[in-house]
C-alpha positions in Angstrom: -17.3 30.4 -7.0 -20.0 29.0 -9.8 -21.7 25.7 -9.1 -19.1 24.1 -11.8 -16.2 25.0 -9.6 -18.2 23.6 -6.5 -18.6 20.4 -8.2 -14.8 20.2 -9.7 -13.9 20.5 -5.7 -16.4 18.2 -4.1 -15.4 15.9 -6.8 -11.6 15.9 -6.0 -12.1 15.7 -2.6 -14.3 12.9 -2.9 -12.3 10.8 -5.7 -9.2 11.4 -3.2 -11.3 10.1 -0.1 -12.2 7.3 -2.3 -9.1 6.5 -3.7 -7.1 6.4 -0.4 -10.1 4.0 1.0 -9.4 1.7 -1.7 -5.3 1.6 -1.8 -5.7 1.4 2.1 -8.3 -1.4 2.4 -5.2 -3.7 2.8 -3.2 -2.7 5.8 -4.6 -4.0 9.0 -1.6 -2.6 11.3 0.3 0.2 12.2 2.9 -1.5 10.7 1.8 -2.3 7.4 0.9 1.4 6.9 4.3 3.1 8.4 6.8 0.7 7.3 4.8 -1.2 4.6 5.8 -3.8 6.9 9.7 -3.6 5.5 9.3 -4.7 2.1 10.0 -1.5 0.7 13.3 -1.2 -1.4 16.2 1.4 -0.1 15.4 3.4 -3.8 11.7 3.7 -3.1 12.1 5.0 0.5 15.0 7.7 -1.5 12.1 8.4 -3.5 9.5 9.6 -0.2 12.6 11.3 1.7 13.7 13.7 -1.7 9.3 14.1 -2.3 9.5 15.4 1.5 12.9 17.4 1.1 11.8 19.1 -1.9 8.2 20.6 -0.4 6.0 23.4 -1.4 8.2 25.7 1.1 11.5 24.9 -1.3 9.7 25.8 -4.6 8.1 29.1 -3.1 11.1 30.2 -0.5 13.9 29.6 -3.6 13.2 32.3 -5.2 13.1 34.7 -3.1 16.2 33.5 -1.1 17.9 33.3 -4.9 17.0 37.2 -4.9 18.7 38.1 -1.7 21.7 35.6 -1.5 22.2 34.9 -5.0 22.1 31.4 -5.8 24.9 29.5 -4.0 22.4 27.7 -2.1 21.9 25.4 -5.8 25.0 23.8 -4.6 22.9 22.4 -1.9 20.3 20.9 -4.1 23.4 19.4 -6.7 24.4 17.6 -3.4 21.0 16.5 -2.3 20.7 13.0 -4.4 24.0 11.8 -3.5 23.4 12.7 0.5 20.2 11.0 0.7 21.2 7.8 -1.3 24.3 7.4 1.1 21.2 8.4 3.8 19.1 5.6 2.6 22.0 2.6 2.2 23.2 3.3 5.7 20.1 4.3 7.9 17.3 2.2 6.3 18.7 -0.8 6.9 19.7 0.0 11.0 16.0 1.5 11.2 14.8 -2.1 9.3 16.9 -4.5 11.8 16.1 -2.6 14.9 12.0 -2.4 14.3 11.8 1.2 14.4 9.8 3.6 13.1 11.3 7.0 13.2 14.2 8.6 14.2 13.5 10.0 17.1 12.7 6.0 18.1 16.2 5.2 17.4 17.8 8.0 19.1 15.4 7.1 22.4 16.5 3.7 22.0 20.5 4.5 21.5 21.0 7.1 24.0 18.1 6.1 26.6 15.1 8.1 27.5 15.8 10.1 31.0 13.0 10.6 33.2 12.0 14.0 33.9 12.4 15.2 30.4 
């Protein structure tokens, strides 16, 4: 690499330190940094779930699955927007009332957590 590419890296990495320090310097709890302490809209939580459905892995697998399958696994992504919308509406709100943070949290809380497991 030439010293211009060095400094076009160091740069990024520093600008994106910087910039997360910055947008961060506000949230003093877990809370305020997981659940951005529940005054997040339904539509902006769609918004993270589809950026975290649609990954690097989709955009670099699709085409080769396309090759071998052909592409009836589109369907899938047509359906995607309406699932995690009805996803959102339902779940957000049960995750929002009980004070959880994931998931798994709910599911621990619903079916209760065994010992020995």
């Amino acid at each position: 690499m030439s010293n211009i590419d060095w400094f076009v890296l160091i740069f990024t990495l520093l600008a994106v330190v910087a910039y997360g320090v910055f947008i961060g310097r506000g949230q003093k709890s877990n809370e305020s940094y997981l659940k951005a302490d529940n005054q997040m809209p339904w539509y902006i939580v769609l918004l993270g779930i589809m950026a975290t459905q649609a990954s690097a892995i989709t955009f670099l697998s699709a085409p080769g699955q396309a090759y071998t399958d052909g592409m009836r696994f589109v369907q899938y992504y047509f359906g995607l927007p309406l699932a995690m919308i009805v996803i959102c509406i339902t779940f957000i709100p049960i995750f929002q009332r009980l004070n959880v943070y994931t998931a798994y949290e709910y599911l621990e809380q619903r079916f209760d957590k065994k010992p020995g497991y």
